[in-house]
NUMAR-842015 format. One record per residue: residue number from 1; residue in three letters; chain; z, y, x of N, C-alpha, C in turn. Coordinates in nm, 4 decimals. Layout:
BEGIN
(atom NUM 'Ala' 'A' (Z Y X) (Z Y X) (Z Y X)) ...
***
This chain:
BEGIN
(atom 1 'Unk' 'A' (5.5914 8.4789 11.4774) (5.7024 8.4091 11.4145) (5.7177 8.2714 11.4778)) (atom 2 'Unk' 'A' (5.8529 8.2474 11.4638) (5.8627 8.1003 11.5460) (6.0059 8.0403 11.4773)) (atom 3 'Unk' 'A' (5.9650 7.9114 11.4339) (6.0876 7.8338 11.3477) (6.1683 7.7443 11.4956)) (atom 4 'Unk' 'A' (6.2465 7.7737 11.5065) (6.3567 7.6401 11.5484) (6.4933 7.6251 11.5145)) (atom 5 'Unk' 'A' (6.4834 7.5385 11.6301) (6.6187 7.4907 11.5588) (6.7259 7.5646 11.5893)) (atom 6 'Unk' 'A' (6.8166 7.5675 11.4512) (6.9938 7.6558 11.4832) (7.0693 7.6357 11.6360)) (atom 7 'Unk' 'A' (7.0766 7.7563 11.6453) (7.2210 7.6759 11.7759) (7.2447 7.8037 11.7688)) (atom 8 'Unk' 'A' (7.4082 7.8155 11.8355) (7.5226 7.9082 11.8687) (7.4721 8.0082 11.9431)) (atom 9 'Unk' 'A' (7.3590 8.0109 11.9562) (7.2938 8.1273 12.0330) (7.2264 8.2134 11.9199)) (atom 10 'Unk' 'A' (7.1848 8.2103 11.8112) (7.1387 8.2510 11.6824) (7.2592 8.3106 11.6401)) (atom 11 'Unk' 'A' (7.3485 8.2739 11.6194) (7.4887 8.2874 11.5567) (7.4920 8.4286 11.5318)) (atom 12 'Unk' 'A' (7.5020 8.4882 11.6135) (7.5216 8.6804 11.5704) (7.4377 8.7645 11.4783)) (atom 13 'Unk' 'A' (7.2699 8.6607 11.4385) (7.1923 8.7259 11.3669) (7.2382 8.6852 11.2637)) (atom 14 'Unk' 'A' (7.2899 8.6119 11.2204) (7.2774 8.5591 11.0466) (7.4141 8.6567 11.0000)) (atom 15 'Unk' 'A' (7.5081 8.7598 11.0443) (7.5345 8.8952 10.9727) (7.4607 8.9461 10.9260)) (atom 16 'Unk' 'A' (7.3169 8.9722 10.9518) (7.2380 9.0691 10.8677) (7.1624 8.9628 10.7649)) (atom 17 'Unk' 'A' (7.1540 8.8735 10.7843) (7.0658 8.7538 10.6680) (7.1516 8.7279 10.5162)) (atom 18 'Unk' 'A' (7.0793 8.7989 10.4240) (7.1192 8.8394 10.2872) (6.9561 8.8276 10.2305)) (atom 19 'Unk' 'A' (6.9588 8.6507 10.1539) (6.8923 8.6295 10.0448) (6.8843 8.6250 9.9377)) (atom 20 'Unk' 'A' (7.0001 8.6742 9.8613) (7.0330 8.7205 9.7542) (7.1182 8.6141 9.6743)) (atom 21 'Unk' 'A' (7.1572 8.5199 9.7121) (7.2077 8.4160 9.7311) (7.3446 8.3905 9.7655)) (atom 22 'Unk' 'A' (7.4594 8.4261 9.7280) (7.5797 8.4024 9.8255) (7.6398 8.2448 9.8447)) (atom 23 'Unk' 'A' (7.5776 8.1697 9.8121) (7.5809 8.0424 9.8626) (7.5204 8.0319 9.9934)) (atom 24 'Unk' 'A' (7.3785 8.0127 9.9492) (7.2726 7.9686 10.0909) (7.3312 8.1052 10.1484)) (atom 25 'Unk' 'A' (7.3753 8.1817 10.1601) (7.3715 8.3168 10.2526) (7.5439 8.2501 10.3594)) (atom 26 'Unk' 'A' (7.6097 8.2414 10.2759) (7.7265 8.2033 10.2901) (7.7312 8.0464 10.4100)) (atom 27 'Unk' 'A' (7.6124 7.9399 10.3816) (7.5642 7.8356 10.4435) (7.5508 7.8860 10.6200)) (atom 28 'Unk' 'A' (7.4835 8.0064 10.6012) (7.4395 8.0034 10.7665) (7.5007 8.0937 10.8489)) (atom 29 'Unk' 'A' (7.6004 8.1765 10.7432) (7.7190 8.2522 10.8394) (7.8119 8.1951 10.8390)) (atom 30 'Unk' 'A' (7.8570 8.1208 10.7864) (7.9952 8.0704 10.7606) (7.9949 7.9420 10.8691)) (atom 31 'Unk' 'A' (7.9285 7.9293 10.9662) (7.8822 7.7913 11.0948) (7.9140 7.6654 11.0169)) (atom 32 'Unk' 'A' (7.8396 7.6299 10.8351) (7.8461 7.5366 10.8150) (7.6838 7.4744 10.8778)) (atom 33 'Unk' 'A' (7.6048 7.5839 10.9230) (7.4618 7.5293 10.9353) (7.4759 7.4803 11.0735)) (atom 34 'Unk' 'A' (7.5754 7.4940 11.1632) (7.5845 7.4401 11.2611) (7.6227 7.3490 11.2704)) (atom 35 'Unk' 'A' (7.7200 7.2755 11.1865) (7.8080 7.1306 11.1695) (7.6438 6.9744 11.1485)) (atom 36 'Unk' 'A' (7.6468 6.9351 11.2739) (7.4800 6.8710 11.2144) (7.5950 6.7424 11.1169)) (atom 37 'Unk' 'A' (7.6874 6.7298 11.0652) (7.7360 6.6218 11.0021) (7.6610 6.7024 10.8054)) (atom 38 'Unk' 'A' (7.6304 6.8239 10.8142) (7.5679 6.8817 10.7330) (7.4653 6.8988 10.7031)) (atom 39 'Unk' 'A' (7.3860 6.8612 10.7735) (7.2270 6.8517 10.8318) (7.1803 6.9230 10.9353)) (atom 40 'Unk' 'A' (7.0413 6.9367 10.9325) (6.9882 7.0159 11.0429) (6.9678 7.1292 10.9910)) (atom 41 'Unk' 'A' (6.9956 7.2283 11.0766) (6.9104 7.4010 11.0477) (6.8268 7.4244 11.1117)) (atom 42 'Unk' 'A' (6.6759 7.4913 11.1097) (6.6055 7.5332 11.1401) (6.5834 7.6868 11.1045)) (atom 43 'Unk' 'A' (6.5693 7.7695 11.1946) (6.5401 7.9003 11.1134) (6.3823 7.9770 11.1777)) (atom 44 'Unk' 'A' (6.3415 8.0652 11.1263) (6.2676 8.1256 11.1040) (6.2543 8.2606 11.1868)) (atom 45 'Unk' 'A' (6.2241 8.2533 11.3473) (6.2479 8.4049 11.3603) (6.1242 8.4535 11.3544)) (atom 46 'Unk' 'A' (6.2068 8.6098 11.4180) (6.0474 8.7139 11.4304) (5.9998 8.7028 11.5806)) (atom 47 'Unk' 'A' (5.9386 8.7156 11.5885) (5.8279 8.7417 11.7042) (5.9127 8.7803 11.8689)) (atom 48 'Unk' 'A' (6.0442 8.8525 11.7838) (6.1190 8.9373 11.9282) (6.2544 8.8428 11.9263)) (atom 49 'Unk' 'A' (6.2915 8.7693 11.8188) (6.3942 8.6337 11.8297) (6.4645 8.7471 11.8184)) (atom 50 'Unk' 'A' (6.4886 8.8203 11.7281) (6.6033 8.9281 11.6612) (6.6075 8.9509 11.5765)) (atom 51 'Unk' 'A' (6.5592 8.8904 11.4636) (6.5859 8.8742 11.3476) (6.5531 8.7495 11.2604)) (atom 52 'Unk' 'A' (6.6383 8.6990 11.2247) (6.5939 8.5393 11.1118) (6.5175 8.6207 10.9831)) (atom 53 'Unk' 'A' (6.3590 8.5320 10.9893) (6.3110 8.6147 10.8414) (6.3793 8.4948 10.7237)) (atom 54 'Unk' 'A' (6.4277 8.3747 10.7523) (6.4720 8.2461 10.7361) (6.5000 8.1586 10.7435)) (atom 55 'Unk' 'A' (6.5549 8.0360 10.6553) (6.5478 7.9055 10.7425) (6.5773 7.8243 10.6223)) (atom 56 'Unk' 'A' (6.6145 7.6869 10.6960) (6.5967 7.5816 10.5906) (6.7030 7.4666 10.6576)) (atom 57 'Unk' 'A' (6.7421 7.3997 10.5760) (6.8397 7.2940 10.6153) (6.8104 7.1738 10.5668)) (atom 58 'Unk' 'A' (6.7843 7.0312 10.6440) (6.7602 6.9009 10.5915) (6.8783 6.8080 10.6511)) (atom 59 'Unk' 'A' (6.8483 6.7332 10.5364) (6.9633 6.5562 10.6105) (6.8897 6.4664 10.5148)) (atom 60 'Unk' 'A' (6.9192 6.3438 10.5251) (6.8772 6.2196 10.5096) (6.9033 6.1765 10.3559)) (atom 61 'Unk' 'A' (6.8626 6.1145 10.2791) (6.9539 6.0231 10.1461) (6.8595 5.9101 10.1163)) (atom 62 'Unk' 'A' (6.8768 5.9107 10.0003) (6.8298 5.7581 9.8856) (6.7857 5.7648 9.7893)) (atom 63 'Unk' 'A' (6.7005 5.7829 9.7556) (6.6290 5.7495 9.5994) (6.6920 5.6446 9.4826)) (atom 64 'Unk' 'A' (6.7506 5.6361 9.4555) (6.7449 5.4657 9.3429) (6.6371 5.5060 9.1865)) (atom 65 'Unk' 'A' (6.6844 5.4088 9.1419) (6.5693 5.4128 9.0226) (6.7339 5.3343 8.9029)) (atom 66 'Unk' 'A' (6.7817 5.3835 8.8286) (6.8615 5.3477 8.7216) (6.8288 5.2654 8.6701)) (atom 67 'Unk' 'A' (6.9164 5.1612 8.6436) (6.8696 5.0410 8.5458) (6.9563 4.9958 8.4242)) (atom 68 'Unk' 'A' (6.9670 5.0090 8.3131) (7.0338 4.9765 8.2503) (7.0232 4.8298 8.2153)) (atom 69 'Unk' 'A' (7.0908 4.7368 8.2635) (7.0872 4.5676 8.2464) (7.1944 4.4853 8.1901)) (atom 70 'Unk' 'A' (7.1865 4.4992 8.0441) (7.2545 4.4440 7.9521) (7.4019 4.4863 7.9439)) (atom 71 'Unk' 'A' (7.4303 4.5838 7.9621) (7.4891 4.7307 7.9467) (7.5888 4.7629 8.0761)) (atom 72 'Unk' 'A' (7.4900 4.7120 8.1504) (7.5580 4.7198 8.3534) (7.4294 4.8276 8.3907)) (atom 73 'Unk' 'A' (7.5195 4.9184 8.4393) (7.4138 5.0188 8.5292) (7.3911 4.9529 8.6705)) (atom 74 'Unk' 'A' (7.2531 4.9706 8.6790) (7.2187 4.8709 8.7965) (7.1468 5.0054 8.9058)) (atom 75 'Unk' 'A' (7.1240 4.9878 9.0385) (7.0795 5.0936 9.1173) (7.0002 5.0363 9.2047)) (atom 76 'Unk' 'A' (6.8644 5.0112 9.1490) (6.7778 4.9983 9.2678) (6.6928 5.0877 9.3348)) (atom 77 'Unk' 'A' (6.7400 5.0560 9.4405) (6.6551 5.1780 9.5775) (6.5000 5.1997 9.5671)) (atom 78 'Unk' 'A' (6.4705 5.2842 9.5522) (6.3311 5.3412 9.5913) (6.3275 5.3896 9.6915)) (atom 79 'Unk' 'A' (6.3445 5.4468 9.7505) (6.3110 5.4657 9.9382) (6.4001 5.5413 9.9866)) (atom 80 'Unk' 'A' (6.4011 5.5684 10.1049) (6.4305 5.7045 10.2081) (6.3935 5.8067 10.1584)) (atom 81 'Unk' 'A' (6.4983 5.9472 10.1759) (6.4330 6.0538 10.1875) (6.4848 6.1448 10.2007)) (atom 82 'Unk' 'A' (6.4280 6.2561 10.2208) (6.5032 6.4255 10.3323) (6.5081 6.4828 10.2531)) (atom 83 'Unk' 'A' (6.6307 6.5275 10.2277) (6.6784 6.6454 10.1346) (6.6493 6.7742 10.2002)) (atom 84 'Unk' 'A' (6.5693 6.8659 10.1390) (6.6137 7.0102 10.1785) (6.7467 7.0657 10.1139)) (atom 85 'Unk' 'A' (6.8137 7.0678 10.1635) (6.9529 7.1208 10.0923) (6.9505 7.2777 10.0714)) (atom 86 'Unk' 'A' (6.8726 7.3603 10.1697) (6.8524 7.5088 10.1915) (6.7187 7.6151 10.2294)) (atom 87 'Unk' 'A' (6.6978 7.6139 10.1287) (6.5425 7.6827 10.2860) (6.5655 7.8567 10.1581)) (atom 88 'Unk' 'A' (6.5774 7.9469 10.2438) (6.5630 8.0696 10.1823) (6.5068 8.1509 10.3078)) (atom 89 'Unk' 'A' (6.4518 8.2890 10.2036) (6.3875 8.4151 10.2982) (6.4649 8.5491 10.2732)) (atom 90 'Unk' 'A' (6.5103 8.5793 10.4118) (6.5598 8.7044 10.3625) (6.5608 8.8318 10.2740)) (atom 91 'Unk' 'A' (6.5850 8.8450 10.1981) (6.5568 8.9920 10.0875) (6.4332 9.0643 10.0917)) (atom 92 'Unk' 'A' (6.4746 9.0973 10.2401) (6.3795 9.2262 10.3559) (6.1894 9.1623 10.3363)) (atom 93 'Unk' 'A' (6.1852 9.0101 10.3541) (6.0683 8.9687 10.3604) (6.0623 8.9189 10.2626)) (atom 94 'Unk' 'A' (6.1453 8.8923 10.1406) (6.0711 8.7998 10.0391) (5.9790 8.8738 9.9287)) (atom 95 'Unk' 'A' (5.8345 8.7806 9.9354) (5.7389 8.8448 9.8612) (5.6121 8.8862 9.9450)) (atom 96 'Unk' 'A' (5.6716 8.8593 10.0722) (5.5904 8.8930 10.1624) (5.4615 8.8109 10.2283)) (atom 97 'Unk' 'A' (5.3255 8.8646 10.1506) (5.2221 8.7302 10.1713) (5.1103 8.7705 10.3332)) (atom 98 'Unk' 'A' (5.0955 8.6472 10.3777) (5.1101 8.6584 10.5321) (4.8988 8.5751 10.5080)) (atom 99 'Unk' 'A' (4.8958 8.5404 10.3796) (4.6846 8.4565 10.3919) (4.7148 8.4792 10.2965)) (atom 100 'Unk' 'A' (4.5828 8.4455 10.2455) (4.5105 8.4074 10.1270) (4.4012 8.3249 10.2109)) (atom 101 'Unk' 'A' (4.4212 8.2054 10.1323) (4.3386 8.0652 10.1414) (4.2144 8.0053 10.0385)) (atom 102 'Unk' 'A' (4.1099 8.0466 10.0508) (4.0552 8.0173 9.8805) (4.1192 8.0736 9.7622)) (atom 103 'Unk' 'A' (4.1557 8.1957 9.7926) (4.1932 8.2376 9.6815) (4.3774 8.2094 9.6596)) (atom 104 'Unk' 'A' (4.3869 8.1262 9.7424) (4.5628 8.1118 9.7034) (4.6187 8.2174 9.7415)) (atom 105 'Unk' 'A' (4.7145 8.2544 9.7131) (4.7882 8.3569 9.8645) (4.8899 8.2451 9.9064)) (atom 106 'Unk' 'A' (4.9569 8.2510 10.0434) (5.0575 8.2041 10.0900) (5.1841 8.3307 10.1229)) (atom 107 'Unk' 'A' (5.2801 8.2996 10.1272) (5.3760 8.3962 10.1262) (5.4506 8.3352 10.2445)) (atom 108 'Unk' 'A' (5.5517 8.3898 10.2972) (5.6621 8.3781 10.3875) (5.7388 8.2121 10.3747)) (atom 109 'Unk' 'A' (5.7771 8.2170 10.2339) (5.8036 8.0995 10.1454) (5.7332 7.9628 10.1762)) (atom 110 'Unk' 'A' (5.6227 7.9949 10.1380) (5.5125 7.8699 10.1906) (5.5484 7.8504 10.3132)) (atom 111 'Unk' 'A' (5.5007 7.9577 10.3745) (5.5101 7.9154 10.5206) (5.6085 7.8072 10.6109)) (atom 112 'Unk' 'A' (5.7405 7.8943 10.5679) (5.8693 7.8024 10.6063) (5.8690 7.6466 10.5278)) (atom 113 'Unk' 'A' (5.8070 7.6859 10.4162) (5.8787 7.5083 10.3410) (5.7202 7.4121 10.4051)) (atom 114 'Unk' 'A' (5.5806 7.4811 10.4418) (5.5293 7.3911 10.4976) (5.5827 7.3254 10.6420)) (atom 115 'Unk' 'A' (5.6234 7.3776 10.7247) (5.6797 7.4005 10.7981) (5.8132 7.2517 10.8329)) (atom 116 'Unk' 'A' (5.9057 7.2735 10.7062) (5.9522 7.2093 10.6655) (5.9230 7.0693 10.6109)) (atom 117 'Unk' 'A' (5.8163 7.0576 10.6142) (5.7315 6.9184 10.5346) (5.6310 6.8795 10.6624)) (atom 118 'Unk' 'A' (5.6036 6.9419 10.7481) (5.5591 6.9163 10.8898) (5.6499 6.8247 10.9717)) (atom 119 'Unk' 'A' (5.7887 6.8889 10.9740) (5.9032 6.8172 11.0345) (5.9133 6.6862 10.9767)) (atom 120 'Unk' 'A' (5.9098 6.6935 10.8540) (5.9306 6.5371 10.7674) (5.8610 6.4662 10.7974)) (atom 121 'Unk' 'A' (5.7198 6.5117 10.8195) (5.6086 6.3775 10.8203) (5.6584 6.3350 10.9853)) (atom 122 'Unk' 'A' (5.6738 6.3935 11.0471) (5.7150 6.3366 11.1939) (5.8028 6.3033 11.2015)) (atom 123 'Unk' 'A' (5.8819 6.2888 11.1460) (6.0522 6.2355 11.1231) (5.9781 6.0925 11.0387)) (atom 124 'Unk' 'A' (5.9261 6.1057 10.9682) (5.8527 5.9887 10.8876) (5.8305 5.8745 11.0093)) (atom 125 'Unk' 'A' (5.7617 5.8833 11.0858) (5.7172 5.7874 11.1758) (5.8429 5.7697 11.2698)) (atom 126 'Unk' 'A' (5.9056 5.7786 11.2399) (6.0984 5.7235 11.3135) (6.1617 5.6634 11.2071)) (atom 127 'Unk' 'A' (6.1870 5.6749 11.1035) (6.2467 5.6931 11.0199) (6.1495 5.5945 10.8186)) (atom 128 'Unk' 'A' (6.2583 5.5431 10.7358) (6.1394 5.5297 10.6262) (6.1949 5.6521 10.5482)) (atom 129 'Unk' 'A' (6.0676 5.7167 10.5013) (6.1155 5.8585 10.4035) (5.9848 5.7981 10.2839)) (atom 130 'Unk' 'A' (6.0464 5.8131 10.1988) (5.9296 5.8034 10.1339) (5.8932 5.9361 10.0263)) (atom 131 'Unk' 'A' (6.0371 5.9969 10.0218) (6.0573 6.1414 9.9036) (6.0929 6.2425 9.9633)) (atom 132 'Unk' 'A' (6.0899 6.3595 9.9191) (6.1569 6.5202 9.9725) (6.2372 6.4945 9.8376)) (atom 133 'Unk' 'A' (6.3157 6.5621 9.8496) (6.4003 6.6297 9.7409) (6.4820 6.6947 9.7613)) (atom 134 'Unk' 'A' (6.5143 6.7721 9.6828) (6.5732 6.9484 9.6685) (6.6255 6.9159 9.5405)) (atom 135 'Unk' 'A' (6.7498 7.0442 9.5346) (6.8148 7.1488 9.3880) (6.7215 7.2789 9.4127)) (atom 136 'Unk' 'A' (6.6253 7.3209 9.3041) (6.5830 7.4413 9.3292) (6.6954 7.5694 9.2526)) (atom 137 'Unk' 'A' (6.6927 7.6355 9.3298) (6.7410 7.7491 9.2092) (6.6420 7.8561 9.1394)) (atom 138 'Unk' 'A' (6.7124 7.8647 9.0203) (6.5740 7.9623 8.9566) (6.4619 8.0327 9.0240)) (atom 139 'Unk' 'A' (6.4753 8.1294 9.0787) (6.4371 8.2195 9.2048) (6.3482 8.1309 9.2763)) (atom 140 'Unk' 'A' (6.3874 7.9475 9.3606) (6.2794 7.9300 9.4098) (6.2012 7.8315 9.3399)) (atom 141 'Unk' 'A' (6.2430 7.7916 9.1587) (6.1036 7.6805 9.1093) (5.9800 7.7323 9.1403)) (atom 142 'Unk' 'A' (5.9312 7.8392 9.1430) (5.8194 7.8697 9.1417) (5.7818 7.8189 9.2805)) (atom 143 'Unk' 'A' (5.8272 7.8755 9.4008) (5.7729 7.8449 9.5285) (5.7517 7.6712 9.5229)) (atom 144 'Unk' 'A' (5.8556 7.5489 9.4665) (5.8438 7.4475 9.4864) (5.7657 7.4008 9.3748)) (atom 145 'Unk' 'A' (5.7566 7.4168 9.2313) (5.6935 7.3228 9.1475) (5.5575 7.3972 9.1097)) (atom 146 'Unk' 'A' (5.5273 7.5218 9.0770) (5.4136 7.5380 9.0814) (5.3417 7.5949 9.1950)) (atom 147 'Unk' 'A' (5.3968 7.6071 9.3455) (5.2737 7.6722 9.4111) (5.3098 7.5785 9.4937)) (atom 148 'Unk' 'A' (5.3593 7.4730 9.4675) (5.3678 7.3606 9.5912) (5.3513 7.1934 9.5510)) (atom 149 'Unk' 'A' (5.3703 7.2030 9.4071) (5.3485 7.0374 9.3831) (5.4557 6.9708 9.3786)) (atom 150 'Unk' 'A' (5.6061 7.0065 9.3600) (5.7314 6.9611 9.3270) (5.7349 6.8856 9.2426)) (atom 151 'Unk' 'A' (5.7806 6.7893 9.1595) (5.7947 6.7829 9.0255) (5.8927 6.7539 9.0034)) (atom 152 'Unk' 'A' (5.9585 6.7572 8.8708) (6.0791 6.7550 8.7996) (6.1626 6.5985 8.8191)) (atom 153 'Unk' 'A' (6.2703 6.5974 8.8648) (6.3436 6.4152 8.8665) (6.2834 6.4028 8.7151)) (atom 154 'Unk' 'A' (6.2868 6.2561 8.7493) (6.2481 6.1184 8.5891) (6.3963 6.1229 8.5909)) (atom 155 'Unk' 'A' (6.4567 6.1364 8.4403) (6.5700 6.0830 8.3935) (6.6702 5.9500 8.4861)) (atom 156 'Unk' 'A' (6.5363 5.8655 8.4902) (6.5812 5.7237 8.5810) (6.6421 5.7280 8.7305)) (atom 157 'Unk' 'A' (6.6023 5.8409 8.7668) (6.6117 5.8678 8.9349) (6.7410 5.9166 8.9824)) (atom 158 'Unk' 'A' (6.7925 5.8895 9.0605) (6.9373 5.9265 9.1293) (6.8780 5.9626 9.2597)) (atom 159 'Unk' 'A' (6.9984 6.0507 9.3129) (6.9749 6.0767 9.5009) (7.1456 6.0485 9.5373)) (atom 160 'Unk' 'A' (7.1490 6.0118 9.6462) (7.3017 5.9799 9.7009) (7.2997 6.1294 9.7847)) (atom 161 'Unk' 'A' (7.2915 6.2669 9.7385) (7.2804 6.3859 9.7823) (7.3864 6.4827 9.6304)) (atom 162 'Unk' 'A' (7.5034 6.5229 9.7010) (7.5458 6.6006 9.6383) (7.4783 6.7300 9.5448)) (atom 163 'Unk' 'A' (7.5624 6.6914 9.3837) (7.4545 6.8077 9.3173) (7.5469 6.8998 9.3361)) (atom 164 'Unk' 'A' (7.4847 7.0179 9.2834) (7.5618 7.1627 9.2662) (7.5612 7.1714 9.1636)) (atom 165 'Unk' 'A' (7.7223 7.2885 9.1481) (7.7322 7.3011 8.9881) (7.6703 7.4326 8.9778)) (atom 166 'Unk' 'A' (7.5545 7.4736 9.0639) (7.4929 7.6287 9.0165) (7.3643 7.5808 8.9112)) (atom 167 'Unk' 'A' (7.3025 7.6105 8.8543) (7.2403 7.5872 8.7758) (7.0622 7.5604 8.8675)) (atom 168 'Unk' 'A' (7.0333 7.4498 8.8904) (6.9486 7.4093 8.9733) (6.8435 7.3087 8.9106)) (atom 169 'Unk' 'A' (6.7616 7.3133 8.9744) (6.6198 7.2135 8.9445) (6.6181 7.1132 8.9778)) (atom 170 'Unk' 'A' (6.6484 6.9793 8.9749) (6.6488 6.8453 9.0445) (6.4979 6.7984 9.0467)) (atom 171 'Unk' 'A' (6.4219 6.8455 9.1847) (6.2654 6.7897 9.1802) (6.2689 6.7129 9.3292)) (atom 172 'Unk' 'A' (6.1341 6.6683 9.3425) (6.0725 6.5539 9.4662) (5.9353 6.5800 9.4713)) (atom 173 'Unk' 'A' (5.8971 6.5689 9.5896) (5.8146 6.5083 9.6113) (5.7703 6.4207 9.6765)) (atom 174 'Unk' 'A' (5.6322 6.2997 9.6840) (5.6062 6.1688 9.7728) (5.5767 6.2720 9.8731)) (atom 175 'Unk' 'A' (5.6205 6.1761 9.9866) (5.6054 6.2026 10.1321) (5.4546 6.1836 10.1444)) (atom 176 'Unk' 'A' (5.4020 6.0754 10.0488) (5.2390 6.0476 10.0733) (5.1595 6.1692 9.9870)) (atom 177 'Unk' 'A' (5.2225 6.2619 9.9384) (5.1671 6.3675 9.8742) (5.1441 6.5281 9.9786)) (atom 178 'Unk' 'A' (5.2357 6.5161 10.0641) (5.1867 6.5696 10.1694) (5.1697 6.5855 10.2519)) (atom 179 'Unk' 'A' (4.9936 6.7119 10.2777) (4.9030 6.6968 10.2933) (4.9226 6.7440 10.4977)) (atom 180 'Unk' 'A' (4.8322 6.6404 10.5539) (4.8881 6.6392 10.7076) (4.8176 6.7777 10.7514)) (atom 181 'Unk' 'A' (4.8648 6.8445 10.8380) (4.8062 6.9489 10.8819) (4.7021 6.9332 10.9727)) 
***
């Protein structure tokens, strides 16, 4: 398996890429994953670069911290940070566990979103990031808050990252939370 980056040469595989999802599915056929004014795509192939088992999409935002100051909403910044806007696994592979680590298993899932948090920390040293943050959708809280250490936005917290009106998880995590490979 080998993750890189999107380009117009990928383009013909993402007809068969159906994550059950017609949004994110819709994201990487529809050449919005190519527009980098959208972020970056990275995907996920197989071994023979003929099939995407997945991929994932990041761009940049802002943390603030809400302030209510004598009945003025106030917005102070808490740091940098990389939105995953997308990371899904195709149908075909999802569920599909690739270790067991001490007892953990890792799945396909893991794989790509570590993967994904690899890129960040090296983007980190260009860049100030201090948060990840994501919309999870049902389907992936589990991969992000309990088998990865996500946690739920504080009431107080804003992102300058468009929400969705699908019914989603607003979580983060510190960039100093993860763990370097």
């Amino acid at each position: 398996m080998n993750v890189e980056r999107y380009t117009k040469e990928y383009e013909t595989l993402t007809k068969d890429f159906e994550c059950g999802n017609m949004v994110i599915n819709n994201f990487l056929k529809k050449s919005n994953a190519l527009d980098e004014n959208q972020g970056i795509t990275y995907i996920l192939l197989s071994d023979e670069k003929d099939v995407i088992i997945g991929y994932y999409n990041i761009e940049v935002g802002r943390v603030d911290q809400i302030e209510d100051i004598s009945g003025h909403v106030m917005y102070k910044p808490m740091g940098g940070t990389v939105n995953i806007n997308y990371l899904a696994i195709d149908s075909k592979f999802q569920g599909t566990q690739i270790a067991e680590i001490r007892g953990k298993k890792i799945y396909l899932g893991d794989y790509l979103l570590r993967d994904c948090e690899k890129r960040i920390l090296r983007l980190r040293k260009e860049v100030g990031i201090v948060f990840v943050t994501l919309y999870s959708t049902e389907q992936g809280y589990h991969l992000y808050h309990e088998r990865n250490s996500y946690e739920n936005f504080e009431e107080d917290m804003s992102t300058f990252v468009q929400e969705s009106d699908q019914k989603c998880y607003k979580l983060y995590k510190c960039v100093d939370d993860i763990i370097e490979p």
